[in-house]
LUMLUM-933353 format. One record per atom (N, C-alpha, C): x, y, z. Coordinates in steps of 0.1 Angstrom, whole numbers, plus 5000, padded with zeros to 4 digits. Example, Ala and Ser with C-alpha at 12.3 -4.5 7.8 and 13.67 -1.06 7.14 Angstrom:
<rs>
513249435078512349555078513249675078512849785071513749895071512950005079
</rs>
This chain:
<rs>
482448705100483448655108484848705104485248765092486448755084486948915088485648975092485549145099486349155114485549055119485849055135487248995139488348955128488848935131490448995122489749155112490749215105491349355108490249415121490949515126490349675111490749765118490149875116490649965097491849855092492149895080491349835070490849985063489949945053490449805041492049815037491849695028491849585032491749525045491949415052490149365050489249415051487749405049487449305038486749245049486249085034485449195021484649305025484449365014485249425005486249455011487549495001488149414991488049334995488949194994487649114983486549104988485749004978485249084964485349274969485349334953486049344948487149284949488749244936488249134932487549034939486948904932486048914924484848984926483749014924484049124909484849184913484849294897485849224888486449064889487649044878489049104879489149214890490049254898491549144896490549054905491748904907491048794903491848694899490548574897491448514883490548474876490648384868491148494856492448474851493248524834493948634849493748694857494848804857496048744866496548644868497448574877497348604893495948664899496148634910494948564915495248394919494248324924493848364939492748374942492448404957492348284968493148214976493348084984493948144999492148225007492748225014493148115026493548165038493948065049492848075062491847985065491347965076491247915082491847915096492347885108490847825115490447735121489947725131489947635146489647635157489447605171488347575174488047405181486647365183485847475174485647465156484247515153484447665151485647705154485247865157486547925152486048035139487048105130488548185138489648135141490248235152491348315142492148265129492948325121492248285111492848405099492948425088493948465076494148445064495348515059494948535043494848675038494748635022495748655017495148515012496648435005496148394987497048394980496548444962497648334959497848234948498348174942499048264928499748294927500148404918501548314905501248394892501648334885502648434875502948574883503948664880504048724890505148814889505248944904504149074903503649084892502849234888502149264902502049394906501049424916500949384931502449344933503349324947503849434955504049524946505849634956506249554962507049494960507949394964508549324952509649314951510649314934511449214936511049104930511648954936511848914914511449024906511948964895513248874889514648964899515648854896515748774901515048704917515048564918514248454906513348564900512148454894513248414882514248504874515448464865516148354867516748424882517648294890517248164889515748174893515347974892515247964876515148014869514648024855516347954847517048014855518648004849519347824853518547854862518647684870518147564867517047634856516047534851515047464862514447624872513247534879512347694876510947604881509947724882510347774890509747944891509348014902507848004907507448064895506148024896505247904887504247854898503447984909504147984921503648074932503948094944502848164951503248164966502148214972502348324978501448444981501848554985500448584994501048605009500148735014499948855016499048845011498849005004497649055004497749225001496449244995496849274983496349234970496249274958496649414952497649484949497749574945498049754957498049664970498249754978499349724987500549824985501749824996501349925007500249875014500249945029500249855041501549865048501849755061500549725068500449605074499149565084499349455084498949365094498449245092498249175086498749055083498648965075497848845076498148775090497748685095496648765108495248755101494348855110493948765116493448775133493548725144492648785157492248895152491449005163492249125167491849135180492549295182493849285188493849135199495649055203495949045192496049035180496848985168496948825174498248785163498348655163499248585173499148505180500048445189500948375183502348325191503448235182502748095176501948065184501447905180500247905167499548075168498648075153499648055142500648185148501648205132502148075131503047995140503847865133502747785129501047765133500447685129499847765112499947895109499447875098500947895089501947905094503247925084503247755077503347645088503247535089502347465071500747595076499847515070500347525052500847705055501047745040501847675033503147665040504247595034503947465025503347405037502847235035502047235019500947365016500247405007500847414993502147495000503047514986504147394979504047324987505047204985504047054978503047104983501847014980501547044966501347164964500947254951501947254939503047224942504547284934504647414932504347544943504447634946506047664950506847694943508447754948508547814958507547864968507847974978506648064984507048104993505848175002506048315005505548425001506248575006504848645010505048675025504048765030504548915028503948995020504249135017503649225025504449315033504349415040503149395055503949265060503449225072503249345081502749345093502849455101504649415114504749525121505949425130505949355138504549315145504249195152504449085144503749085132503848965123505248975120505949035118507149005112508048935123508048945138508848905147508248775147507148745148506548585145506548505135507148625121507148555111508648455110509548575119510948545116511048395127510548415138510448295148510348165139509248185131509048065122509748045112510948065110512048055101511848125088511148225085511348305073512248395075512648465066513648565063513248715058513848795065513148905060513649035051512649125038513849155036513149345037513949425043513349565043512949645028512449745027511949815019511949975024511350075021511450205028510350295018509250355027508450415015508750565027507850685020507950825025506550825031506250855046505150875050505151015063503951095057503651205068503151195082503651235092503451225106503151355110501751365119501951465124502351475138503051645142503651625149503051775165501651755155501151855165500651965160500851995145500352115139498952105140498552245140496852235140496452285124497052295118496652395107497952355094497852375083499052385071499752495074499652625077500252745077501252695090500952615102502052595111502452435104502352375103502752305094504152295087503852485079504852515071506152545079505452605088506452685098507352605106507552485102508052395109509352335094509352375082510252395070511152485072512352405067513352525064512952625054513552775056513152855044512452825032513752755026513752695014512852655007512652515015511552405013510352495019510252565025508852635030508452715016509452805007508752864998508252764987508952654983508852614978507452554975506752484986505452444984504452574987504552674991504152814985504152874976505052834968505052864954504152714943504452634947503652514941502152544944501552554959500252584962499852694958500152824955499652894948499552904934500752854929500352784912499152704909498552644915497452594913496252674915495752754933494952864931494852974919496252984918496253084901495553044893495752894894494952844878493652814879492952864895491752874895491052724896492352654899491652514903490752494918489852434918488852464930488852254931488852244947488752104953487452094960486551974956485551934972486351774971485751724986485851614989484851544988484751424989484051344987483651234996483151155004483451045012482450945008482850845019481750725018480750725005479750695007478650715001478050844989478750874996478751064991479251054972480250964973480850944965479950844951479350934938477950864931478850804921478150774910478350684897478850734891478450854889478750984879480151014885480451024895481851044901482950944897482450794898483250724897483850754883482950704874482850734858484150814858483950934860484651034858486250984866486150954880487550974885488050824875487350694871488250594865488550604850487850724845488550784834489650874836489650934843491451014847492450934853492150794864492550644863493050634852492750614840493150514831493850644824493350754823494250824810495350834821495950864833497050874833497850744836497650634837498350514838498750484821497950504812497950504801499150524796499450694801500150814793501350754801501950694808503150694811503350494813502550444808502750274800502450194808501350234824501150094832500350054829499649954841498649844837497549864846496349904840495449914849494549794856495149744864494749644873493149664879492649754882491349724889490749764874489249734879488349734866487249834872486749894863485650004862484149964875484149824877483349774889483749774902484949804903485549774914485349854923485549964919485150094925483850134926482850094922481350054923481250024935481949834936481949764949482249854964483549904958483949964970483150074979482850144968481850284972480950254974480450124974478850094985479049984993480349934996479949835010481649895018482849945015483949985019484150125025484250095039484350235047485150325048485450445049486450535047486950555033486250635025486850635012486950795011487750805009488051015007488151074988487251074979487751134969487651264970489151304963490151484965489151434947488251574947488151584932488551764929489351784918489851924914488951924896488652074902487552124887487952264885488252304872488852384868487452454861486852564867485752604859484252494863483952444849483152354848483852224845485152214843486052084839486352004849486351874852486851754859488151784851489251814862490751754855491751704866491451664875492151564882491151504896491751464902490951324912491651294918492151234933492951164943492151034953492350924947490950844961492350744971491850834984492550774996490950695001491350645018491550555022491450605036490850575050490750615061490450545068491150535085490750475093490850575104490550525118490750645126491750695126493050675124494350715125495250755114494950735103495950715095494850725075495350795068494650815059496050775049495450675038496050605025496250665013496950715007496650754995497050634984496050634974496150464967496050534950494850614945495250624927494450774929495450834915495050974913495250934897494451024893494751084875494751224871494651244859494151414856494451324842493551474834493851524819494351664815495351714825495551874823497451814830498651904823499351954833499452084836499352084848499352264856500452194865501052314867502552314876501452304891502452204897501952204913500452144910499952064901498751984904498851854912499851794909499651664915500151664931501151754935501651814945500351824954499751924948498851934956497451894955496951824945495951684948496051564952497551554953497951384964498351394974498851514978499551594992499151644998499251774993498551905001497151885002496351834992495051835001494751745011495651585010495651525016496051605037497451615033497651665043496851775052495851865042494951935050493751865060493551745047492251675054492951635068493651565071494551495082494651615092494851685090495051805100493651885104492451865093491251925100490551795103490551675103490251545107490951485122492151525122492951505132493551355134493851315121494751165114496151205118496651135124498351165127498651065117498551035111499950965099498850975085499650965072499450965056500850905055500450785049500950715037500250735019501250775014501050795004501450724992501650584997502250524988503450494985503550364978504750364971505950434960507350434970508350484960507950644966508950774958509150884951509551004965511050954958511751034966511651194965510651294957510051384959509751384969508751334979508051344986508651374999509751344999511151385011510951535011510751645004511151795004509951815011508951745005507351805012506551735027507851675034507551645048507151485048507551425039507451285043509051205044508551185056510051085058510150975056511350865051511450735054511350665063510450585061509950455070510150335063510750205073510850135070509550055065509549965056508649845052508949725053508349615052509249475051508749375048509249265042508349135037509149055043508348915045508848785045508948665038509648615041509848525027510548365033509948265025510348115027510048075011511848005006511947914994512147784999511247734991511347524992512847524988513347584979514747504974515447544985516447454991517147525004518547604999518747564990520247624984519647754983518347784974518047944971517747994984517347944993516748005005518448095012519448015013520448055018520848135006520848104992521348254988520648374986519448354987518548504988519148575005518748455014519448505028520448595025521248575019523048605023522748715014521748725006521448844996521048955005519648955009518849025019519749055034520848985036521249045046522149195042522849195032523549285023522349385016521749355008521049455008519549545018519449455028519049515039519849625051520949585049522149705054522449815047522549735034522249915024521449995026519949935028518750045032518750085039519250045052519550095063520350205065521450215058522250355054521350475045520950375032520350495022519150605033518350545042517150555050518150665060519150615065519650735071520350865063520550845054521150965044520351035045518951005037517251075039516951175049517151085057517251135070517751295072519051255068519851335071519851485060519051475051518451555041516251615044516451615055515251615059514651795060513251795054513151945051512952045063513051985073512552065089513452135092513052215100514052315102514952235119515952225119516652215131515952235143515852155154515152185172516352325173515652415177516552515182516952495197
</rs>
């Protein structure tokens, strides 16, 4: 039932979603409780929302650490709180899943209603749906939440059939430049297959969650999914693309996206080698090839890194919403988010205005 009503993005999939439960993922010691929201009508499932009881910010994109200060300085909790979400993925969609109409105003205010009531019931400080889609967000705001923008870099295509037109669509500049990065890596005799669905074995995993962990390692994060998880995924989760790069007989990097008919995700990459132009072109460039011999008009590639501006991703807006029980903080985050939502709105046009295409003649 939780399928027929989440729409064609792979993390929205109760199997997506129950192998973060299922592998330790989320659950019990890592601070994200799973409490989702089910809606029903005479007997019959019509909304949904996964919703997590969370007891830090980790694994949001969404940076609400100086409010959790602010109540801290006040002498109240922040947390817990409630967040919709998917666990560890900032890719917009749907929040409150509903079918292929999405959600009507009377589902959203009946499940804003429900959550609220939940958090106040709970001694939950607050409710933040992260990276709603924009239907949700105009229903979100109806229902008296607040919203606050974000901006990640995402590829569009715009009609190229091929990478070589592609290029031809770069200024000079920025055109040699990933010519020169993409051939740094053929120098080094690095060789790519792909991988999909099923295709994708044990022996693969193994390998890609060991270059997972050594490079999250080497630069001090936290590796949040667990060695099962990716198990789960690669035998019940549809659309799974692993970029694997072999130097010789060597495994030394890996990229695992994410696919639907439209739109392909890029989510974790590692390596054990630096070669100039590797990650460039195992998060990117092969990405962007698949997309172009698949015929995906959009790649998101994730959160943050203003690199990704020179190599044809542009700024796109993101956005969360948000409801605090305290009403004082509610109005000063407001008066917060309205100021720094106008900032982004400039920074996003600067970007813009730094964009690697060459001019409409």
């Amino acid at each position: 039932m939780w399928n027929s009503l989440s729409g064609s993005q792979p993390f929205l999939r109760h199997e997506f979603l129950q192998a973060l439960e299922d592998s330790g993922s989320v659950g019990a010691g890592t601070g994200w409780s799973p409490e989702p929201l089910a809606l029903y009508q005479h007997g019959t499932l019509i909304g949904t929302v996964p919703l997590y009881r969370k007891r830090h910010s980790y694994g949001e994109y969404v940076f609400d650490w100086a409010w959790a200060q602010a109540y801290g300085r006040a002498g109240l909790n922040y947390y817990p709180k409630l967040v919709a979400a998917v666990p560890f993925t900032p890719v917009t969609g749907p929040r409150l899943l509903a079918g292929p109409n999405g959600a009507s105003k009377t589902l959203t205010e009946t499940a804003v209603q429900a959550i609220c009531a939940r958090a106040q019931a709970t001694c939950a400080s607050s409710v933040h749906w992260l990276f709603p889609s924009t239907a949700d967000c105009v229903r979100l705001a109806e229902a008296g939440l607040i919203r606050r923008t974000g901006f990640q870099f995402h590829w569009e295509n715009r009609g190229w059939t091929g990478f070589a037109d592609y290029l031809e669509a770069f200024s000079a500049p920025k055109r040699k430049n990933i010519k020169r990065e993409r051939r740094a890596v053929a120098e080094a005799c690095v060789q790519y297959t792909v991988h999909e669905g099923q295709a994708v074995s044990e022996t693969l995993w193994d390998d890609f969650y060991d270059l997972y962990l050594t490079t999250i390692f080497k630069y001090g994060g936290t590796p949040y999914l667990t060695r099962e998880f990716f198990s789960r995924i690669g035998a019940t989760v549809p659309g799974i693309v692993l970029v694997h790069a072999r130097r010789g007989q060597e495994s030394i990097a890996a990229a695992l996206f994410f696919r639907d008919q439209d739109t392909l995700y890029g989510r974790y990459w590692g390596t054990r080698r630096e070669l100039s132009g590797l990650h460039f072109e195992t998060c990117y460039y092969q990405a962007i090839d698949y997309c172009l011999a698949h015929g995906l008009n959009r790649f998101e590639a994730g959160a943050q890194g203003g690199h990704k501006l020179s190599r044809g991703f542009l700024p796109t807006p993101t956005y969360s919403m948000h409801w605090l029980d305290h009403h004082e903080f509610q109005s000063a985050v407001a008066d917060f988010l309205d100021r720094e939502n106008a900032g982004l709105e400039i920074t996003m046009h600067e970007l813009n205005e730094h964009s690697p295409f060459r001019a409409p003649s």
